[in-house]
DRENDO-1510 file (C-alpha; in Angstrom, 1 decimal, always signed):
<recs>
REC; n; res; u; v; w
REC; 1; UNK; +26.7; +18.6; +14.5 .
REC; 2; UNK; +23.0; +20.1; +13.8 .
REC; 3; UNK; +20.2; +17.4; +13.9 .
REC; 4; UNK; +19.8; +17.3; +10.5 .
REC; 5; UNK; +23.3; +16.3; +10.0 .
REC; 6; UNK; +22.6; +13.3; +12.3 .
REC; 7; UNK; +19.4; +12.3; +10.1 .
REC; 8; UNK; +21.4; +12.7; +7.0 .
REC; 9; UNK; +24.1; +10.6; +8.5 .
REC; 10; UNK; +21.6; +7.8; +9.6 .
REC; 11; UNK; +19.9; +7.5; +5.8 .
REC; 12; UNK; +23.6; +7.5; +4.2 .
REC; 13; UNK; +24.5; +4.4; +6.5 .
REC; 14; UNK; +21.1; +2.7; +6.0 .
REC; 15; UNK; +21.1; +3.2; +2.3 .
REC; 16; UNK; +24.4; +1.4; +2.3 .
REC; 17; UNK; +23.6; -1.1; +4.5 .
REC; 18; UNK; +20.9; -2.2; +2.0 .
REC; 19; UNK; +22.6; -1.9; -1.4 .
REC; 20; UNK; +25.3; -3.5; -0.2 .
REC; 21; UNK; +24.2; -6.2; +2.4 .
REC; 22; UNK; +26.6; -4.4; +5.1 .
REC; 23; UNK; +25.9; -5.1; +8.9 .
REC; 24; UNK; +23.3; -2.7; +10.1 .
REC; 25; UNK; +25.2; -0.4; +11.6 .
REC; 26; UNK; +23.0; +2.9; +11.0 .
REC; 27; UNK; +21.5; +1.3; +14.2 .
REC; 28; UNK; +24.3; +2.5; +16.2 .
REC; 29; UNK; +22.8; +6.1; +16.2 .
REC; 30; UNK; +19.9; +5.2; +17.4 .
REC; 31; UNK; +18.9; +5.1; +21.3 .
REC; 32; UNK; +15.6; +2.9; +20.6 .
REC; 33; UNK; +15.7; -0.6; +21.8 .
REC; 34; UNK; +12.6; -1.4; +20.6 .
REC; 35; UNK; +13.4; +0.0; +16.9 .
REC; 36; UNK; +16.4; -1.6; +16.9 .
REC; 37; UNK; +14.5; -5.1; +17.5 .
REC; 38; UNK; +12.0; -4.5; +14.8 .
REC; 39; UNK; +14.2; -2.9; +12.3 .
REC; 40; UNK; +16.8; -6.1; +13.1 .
REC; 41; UNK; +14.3; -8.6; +12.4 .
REC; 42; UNK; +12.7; -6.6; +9.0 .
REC; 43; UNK; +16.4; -6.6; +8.2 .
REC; 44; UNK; +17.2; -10.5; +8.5 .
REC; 45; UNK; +13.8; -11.8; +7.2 .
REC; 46; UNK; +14.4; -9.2; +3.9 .
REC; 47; UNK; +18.0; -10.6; +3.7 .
REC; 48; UNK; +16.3; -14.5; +4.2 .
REC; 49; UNK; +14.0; -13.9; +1.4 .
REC; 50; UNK; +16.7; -12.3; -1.1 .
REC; 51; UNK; +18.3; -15.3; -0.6 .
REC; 52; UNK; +15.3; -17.6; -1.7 .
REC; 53; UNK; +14.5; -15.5; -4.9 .
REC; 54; UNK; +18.5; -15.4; -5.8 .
REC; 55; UNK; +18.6; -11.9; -6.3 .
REC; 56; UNK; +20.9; -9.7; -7.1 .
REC; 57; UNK; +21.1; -6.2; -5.8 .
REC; 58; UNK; +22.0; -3.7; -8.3 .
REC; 59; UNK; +21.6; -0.1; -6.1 .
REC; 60; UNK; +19.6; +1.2; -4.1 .
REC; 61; UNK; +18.3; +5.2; -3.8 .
REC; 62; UNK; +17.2; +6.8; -0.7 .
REC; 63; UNK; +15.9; +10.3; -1.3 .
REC; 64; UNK; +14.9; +11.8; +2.2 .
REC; 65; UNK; +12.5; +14.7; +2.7 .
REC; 66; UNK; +12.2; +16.6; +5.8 .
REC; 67; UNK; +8.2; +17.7; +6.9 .
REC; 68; UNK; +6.8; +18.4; +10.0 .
REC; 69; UNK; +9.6; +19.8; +12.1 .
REC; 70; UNK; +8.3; +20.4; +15.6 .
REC; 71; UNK; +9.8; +21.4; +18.9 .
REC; 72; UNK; +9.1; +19.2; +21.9 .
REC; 73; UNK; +10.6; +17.7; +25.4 .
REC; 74; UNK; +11.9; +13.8; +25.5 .
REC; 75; UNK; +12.7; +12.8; +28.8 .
REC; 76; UNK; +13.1; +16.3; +30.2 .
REC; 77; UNK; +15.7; +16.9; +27.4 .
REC; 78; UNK; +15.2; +19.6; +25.0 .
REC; 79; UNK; +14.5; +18.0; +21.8 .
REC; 80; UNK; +12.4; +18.1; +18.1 .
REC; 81; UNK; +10.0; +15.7; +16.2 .
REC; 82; UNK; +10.6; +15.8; +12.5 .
REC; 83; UNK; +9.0; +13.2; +9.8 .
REC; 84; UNK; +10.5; +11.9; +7.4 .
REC; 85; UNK; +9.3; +11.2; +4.3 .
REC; 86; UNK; +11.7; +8.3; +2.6 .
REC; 87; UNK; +11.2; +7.7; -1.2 .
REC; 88; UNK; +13.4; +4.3; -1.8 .
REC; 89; UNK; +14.5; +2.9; -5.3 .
REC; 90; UNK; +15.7; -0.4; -5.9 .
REC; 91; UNK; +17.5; -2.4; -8.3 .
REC; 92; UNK; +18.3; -5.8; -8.7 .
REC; 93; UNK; +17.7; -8.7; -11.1 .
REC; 94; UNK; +16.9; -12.0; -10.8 .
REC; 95; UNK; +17.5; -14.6; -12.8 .
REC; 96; UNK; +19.7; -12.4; -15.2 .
REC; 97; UNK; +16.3; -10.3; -15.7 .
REC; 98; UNK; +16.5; -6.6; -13.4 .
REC; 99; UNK; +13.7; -4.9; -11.9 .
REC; 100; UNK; +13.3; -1.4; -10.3 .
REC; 101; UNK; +11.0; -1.7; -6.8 .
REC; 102; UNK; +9.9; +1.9; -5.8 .
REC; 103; UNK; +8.7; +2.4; -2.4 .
REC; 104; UNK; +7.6; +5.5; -0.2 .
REC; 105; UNK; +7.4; +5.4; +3.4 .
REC; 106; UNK; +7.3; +7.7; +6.2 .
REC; 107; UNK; +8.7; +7.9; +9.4 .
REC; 108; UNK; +8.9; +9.9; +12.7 .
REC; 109; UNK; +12.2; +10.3; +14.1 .
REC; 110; UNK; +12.8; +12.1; +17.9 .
REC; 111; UNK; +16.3; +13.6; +18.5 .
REC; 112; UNK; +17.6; +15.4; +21.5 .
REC; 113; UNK; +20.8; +16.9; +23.0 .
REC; 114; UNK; +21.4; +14.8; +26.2 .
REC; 115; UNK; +24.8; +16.1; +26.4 .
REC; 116; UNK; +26.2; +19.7; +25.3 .
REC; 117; UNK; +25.6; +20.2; +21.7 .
REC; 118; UNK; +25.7; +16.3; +20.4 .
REC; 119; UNK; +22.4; +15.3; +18.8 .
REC; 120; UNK; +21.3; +11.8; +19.6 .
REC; 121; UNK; +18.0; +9.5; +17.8 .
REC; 122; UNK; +16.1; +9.1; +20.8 .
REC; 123; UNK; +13.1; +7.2; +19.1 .
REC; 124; UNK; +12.2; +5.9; +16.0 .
REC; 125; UNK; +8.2; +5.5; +14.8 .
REC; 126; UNK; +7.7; +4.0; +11.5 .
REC; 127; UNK; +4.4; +4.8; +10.4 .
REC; 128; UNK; +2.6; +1.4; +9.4 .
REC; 129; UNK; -0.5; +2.4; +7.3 .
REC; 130; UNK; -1.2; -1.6; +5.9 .
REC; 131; UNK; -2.4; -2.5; +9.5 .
REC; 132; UNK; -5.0; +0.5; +9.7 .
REC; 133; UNK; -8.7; +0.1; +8.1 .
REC; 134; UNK; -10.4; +2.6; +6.8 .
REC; 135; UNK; -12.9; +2.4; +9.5 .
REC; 136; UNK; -10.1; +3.9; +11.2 .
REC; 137; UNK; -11.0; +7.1; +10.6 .
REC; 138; UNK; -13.6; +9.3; +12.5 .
REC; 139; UNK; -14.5; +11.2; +9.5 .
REC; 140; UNK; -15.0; +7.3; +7.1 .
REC; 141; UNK; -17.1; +5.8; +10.4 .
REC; 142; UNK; -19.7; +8.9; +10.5 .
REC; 143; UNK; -20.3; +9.0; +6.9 .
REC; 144; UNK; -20.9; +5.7; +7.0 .
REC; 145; UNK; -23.6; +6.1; +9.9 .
REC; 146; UNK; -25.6; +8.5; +8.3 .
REC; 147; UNK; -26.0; +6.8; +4.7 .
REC; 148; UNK; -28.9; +5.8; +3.8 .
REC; 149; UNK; -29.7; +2.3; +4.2 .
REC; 150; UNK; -33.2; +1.9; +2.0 .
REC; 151; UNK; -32.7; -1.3; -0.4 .
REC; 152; UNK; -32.6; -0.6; -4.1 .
REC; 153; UNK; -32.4; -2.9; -7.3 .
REC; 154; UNK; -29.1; -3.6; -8.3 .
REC; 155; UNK; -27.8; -2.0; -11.6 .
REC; 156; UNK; -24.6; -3.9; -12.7 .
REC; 157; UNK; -22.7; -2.8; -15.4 .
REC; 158; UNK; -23.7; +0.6; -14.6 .
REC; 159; UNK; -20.5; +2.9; -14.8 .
REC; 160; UNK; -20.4; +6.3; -17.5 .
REC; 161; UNK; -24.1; +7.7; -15.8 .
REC; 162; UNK; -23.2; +8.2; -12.5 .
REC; 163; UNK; -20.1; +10.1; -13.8 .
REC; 164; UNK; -20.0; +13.3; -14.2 .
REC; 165; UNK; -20.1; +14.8; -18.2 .
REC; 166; UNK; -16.3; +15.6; -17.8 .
REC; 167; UNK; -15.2; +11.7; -16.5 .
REC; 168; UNK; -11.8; +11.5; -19.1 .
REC; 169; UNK; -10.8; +7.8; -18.2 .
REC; 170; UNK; -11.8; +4.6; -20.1 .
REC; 171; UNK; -15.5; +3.7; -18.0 .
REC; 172; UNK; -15.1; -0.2; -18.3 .
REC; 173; UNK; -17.5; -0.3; -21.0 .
REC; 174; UNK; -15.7; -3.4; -22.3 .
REC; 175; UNK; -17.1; -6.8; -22.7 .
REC; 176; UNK; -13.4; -8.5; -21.4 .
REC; 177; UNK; -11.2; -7.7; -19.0 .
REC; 178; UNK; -8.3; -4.9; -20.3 .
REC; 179; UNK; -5.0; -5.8; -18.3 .
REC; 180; UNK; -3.0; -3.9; -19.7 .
REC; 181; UNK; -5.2; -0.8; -19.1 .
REC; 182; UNK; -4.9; -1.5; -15.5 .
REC; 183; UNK; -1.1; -1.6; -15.4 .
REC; 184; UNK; -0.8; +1.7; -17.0 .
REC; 185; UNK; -3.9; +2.9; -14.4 .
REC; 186; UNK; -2.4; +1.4; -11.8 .
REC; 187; UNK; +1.8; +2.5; -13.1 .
REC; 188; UNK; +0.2; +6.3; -13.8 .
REC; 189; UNK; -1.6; +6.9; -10.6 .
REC; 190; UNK; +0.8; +4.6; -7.7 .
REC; 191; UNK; +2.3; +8.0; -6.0 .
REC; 192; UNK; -0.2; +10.0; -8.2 .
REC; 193; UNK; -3.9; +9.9; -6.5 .
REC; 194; UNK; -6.4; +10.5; -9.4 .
REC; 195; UNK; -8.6; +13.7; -8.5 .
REC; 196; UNK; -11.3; +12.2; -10.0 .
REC; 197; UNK; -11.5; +9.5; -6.9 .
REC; 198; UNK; -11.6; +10.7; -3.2 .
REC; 199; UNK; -8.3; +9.8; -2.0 .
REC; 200; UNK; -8.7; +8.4; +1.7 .
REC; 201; UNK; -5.7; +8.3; +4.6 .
REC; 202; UNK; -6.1; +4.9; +4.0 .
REC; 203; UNK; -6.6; +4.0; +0.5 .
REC; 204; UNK; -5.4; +1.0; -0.7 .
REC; 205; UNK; -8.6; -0.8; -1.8 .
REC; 206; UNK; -9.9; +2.6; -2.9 .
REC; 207; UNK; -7.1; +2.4; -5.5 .
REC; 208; UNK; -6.7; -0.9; -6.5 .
REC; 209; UNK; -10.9; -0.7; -6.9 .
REC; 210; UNK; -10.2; +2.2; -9.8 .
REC; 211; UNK; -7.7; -0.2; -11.6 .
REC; 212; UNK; -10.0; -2.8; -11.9 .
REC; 213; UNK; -12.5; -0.4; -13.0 .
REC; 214; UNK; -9.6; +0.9; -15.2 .
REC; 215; UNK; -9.4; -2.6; -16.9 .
REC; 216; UNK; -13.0; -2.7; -17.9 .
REC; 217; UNK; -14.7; -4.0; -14.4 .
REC; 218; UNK; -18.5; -3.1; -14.3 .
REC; 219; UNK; -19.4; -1.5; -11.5 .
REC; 220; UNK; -22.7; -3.3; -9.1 .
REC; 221; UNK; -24.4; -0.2; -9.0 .
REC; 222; UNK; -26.8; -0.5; -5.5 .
REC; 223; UNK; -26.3; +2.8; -3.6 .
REC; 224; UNK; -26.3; +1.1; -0.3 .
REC; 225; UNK; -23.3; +0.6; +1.1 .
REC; 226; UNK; -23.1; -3.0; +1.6 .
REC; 227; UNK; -24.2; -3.9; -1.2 .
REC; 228; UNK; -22.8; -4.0; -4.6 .
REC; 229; UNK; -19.2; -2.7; -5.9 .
REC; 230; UNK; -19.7; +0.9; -6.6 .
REC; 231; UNK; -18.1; +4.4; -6.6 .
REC; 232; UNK; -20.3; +8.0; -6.7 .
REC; 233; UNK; -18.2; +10.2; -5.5 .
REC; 234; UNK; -19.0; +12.8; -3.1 .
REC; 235; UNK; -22.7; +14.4; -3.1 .
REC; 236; UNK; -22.8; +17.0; -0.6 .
REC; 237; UNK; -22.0; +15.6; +2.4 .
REC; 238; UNK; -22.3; +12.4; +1.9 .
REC; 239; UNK; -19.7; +10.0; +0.2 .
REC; 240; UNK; -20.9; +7.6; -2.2 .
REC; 241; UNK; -19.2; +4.3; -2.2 .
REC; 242; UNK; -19.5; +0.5; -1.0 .
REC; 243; UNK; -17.7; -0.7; +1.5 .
REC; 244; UNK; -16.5; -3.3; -1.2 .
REC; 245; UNK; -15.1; -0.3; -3.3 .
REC; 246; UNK; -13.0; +1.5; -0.1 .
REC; 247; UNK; -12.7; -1.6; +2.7 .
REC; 248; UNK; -9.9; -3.6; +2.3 .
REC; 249; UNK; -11.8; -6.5; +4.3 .
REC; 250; UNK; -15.6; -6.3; +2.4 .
REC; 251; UNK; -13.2; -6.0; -1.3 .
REC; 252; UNK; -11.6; -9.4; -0.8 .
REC; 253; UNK; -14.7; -11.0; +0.9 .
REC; 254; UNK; -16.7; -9.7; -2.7 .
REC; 255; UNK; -14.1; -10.5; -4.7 .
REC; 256; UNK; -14.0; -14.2; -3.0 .
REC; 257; UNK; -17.8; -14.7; -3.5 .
REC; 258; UNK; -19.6; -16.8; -6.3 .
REC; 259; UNK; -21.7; -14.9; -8.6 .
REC; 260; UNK; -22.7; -15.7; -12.2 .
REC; 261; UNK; -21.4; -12.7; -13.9 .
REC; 262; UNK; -19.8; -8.9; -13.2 .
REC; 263; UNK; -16.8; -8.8; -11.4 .
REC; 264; UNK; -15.5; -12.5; -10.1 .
REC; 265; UNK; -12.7; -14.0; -9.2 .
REC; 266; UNK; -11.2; -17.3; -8.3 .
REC; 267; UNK; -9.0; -18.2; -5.4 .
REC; 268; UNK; -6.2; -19.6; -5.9 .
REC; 269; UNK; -3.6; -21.5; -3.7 .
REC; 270; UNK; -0.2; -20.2; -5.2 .
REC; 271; UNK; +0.9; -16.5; -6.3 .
REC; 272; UNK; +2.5; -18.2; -8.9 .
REC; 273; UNK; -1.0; -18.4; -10.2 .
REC; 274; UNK; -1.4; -14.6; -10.8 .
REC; 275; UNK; -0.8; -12.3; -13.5 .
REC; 276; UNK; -0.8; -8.5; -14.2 .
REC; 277; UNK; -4.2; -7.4; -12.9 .
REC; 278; UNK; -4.7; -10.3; -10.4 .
REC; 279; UNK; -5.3; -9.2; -6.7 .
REC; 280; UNK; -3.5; -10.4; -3.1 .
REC; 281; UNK; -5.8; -9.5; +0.0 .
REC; 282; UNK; -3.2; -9.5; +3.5 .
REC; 283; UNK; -4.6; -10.2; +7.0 .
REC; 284; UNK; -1.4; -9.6; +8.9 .
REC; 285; UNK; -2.8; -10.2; +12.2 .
REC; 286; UNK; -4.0; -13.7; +11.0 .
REC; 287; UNK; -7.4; -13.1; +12.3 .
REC; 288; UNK; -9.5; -13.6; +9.5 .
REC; 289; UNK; -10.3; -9.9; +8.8 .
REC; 290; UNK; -7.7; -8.2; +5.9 .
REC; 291; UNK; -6.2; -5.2; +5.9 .
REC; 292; UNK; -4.5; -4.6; +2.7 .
REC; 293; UNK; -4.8; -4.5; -0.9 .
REC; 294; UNK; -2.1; -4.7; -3.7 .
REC; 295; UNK; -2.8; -5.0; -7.7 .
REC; 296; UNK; -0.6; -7.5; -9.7 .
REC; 297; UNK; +1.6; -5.1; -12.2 .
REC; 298; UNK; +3.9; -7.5; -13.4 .
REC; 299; UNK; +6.2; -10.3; -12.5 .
REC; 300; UNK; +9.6; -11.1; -11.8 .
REC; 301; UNK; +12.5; -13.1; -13.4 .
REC; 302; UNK; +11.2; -16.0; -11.6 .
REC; 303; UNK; +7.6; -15.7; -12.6 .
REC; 304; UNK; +6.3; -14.1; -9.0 .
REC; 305; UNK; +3.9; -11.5; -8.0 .
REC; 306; UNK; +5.0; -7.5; -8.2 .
REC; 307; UNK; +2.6; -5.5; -6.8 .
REC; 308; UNK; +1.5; -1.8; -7.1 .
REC; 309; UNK; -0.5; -0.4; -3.6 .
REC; 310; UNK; -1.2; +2.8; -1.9 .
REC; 311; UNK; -1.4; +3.6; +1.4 .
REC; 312; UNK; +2.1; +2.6; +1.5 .
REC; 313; UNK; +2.8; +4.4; -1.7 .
REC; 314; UNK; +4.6; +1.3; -3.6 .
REC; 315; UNK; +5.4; +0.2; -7.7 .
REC; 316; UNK; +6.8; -3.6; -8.6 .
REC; 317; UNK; +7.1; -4.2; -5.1 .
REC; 318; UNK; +7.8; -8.2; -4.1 .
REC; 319; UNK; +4.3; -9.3; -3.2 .
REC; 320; UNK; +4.8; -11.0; +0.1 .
REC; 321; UNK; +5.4; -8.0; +2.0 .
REC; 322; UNK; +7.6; -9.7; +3.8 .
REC; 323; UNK; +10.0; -6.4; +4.2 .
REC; 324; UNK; +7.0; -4.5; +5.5 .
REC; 325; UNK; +6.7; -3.1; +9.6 .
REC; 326; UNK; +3.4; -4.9; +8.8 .
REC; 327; UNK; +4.1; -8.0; +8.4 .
REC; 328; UNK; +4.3; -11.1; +11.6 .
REC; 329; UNK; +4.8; -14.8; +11.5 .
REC; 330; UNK; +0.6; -14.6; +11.6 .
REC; 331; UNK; +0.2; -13.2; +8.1 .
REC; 332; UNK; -2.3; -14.9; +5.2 .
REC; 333; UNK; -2.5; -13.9; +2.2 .
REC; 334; UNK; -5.9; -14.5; -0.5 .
REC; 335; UNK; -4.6; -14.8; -4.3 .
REC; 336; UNK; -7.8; -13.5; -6.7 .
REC; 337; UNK; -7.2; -14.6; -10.0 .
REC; 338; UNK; -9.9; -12.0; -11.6 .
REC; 339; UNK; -12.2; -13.3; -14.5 .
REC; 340; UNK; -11.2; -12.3; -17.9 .
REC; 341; UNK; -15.3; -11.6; -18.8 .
REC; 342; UNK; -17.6; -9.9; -17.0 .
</recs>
């Protein structure tokens, strides 16, 4: 059997394991105790909160894509290193009212041939984007170095002049906050990056930042970077944003903060609380700084949270992130409950 066979295996097994609630037993091909562990608790705690929403599952879709196929040694074993790019649907309903969760992740599988011509899954690396910042990445930190950091007079509700002439997309000239404008942003552009943004390796605040602004949210105009809520683009070399636009961290801190007008929002103690174009902030190390970003889209049969986010690519996904390689026992969420005027 070729390798690819034994991928193709492992995805038919998994996607019936969780359309149809079967024991796990796609781990069985796998040689990676510590996968198996992970995977094994993401499992049980998915299966845990199923339970508590009452759902029903309805199907679920796994369409696998093969990228990055590279040669390489595993132990002194002959081997390759492919990634795998998993786009998941899933339906269920709950409370007699069905839903379709779409979800894109990516993962790095290691296969080798300890034995004649039998190809085994040696190791398993789910790539876990939600627990990166954006300071992550060399290219982000040295732009950020080299900005400018002279003080100038805010300019909120600034938004159509630092555009571009050819800007298409409603500017967030309105007076009131436009929810459904940003669940058709946010539904159009989930697995679609808008060229008209930078898209970072890590963008989820960068995208749930262009809903808001989608929905009518004035932008804080400053041009210094920790100051304000603001996007420019790129001007030459240098990229124009706030931290508060791109940082998943400085967005909810802005977002959480009093101010008498522009974009507010109140905290709230229940996601119950939140409708379409409301905001969760995750801190899944429970250290006080957050990681992630999701935007409210819509909500389920029971009246809770789905989100949209990027990063991990995701539409009408449960908001608690509880099936996520992110997610620990440490995990707080912020619910922003966004002001309807600005």
């Amino acid at each position: 059997m070729e390798w690819k066979s034994v991928i193709y295996e492992y995805i038919s097994r998994l996607t019936q394991c969780e359309a149809e609630n079967k024991q796990p037993y796609h781990l069985e091909m796998i040689a990676d105790p510590r996968f198996k562990q992970i995977e094994l608790e993401r499992l049980h705690r998915t299966k845990l909160r199923n339970q508590e929403r009452g759902v029903r599952s309805l199907g679920v879709e796994i369409r696998l894509i093969l990228r990055n196929e590279e040669e390489n040694e595993h132990n002194h074993k002959q081997g390759v290193r492919v990634e795998l790019m998993l786009k998941r649907t899933w339906s269920y309903s709950v409370r007699a009212r069905e839903h379709a969760e779409e979800k894109i992740e990516h993962l790095y599988f290691t296969l080798v041939q300890p034995f004649g011509d039998e190809w085994v899954i040696m190791l398993i690396e789910p790539v876990i984007p939600e627990k990166r910042t954006i300071e992550d990445d060399p290219a982000i930190v040295s732009s950020i170095n080299v900005m400018a950091r002279r003080l100038v007079r805010s300019m909120p509700y600034l938004n159509a002049e630092i555009f571009d002439q050819g800007h298409s997309f409603a500017l967030g000239r309105a007076a009131s906050y436009q929810r459904d404008a940003v669940k058709a942003y946010a539904d159009k552009h989930w697995n679609d990056p808008n060229p008209q943004f930078l898209h970072f390796a890590v963008d989820c605040t960068n995208y749930v930042s262009q809903c808001l602004y989608a929905g009518g949210a004035p932008m804080d105009y400053t041009e210094v970077r920790d100051a304000g809520w603001w996007y420019r683009g790129k001007q030459g070399t240098q990229e124009g944003w706030s931290y508060s636009w791109s940082v998943a961290n400085s967005f909810c801190q802005y977002l959480s903060s009093p101010r008498r007008n522009g974009l507010r929002a109140d905290i709230v103690t229940a996601p119950s609380e939140l409708t379409i174009g409301d905001v969760i902030c995750y801190d899944f190390n429970g250290d006080g700084r957050f990681q992630h970003s999701t935007i409210v889209t819509g909500t389920d049969g029971a009246g809770m949270p789905l989100v949209n986010a990027h990063t991990t690519d995701c539409k009408a996904r449960y908001w608690d992130y509880r099936d996520s390689y992110a997610w620990t026992e440490r995990t707080v969420y912020r619910f922003l409950r966004i002001k309807d005027r600005f």
